[in-house]
C-alpha positions as CSV (number, residue, x, y, z in Angstrom):
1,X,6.9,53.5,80.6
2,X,8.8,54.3,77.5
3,X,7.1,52.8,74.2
4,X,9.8,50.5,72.4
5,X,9.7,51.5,68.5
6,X,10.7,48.2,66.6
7,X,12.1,48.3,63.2
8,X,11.2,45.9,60.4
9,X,13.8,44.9,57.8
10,X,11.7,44.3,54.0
11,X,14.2,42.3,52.1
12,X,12.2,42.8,48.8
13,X,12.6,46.5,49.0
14,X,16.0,48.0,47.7
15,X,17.8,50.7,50.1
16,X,16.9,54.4,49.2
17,X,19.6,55.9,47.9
18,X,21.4,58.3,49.8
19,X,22.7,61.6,48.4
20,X,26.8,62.0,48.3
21,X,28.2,64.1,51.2
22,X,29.5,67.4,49.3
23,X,32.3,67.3,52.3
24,X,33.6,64.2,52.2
25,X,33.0,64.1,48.2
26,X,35.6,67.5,48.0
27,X,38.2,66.6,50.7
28,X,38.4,62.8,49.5
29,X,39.0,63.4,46.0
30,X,42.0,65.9,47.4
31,X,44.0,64.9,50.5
32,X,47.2,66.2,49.1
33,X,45.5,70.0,49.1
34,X,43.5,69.0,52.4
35,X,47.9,68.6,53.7
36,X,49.4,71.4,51.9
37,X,46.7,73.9,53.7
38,X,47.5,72.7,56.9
39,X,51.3,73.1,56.5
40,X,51.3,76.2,55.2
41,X,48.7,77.0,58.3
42,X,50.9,75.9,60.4
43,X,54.2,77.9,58.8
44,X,51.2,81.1,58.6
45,X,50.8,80.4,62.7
46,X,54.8,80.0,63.5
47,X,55.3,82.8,61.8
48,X,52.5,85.3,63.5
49,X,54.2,83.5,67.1
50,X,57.8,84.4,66.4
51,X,56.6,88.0,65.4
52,X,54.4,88.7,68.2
53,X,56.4,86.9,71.1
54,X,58.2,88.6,73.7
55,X,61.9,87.9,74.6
């Protein structure tokens, strides 16, 4: 049989605190850089297909 682990909640302790996530820290503060990268990927990828493609 599997042993059940049970978690106790102190209420008298505070939370540790976590560290910020670097990702989320850099994208969040810029979603209008985060947009312009995949629009010009996009254009960059469009480009490359029209290029390469055979009639």
């Amino acid at each position: 049989m599997a042993e059940v682990r049970t978690i106790r909640i102190d209420s008298n302790r505070p939370a540790p605190r976590r560290r910020p996530d670097p990702v989320k820290a850099a994208v969040g503060a810029r979603p209008d850089r985060v947009a312009m990268w995949a629009v010009l990927l996009g254009v960059f990828l469009t480009v490359v297909a029209a290029a390469t493609g055979h009639a």
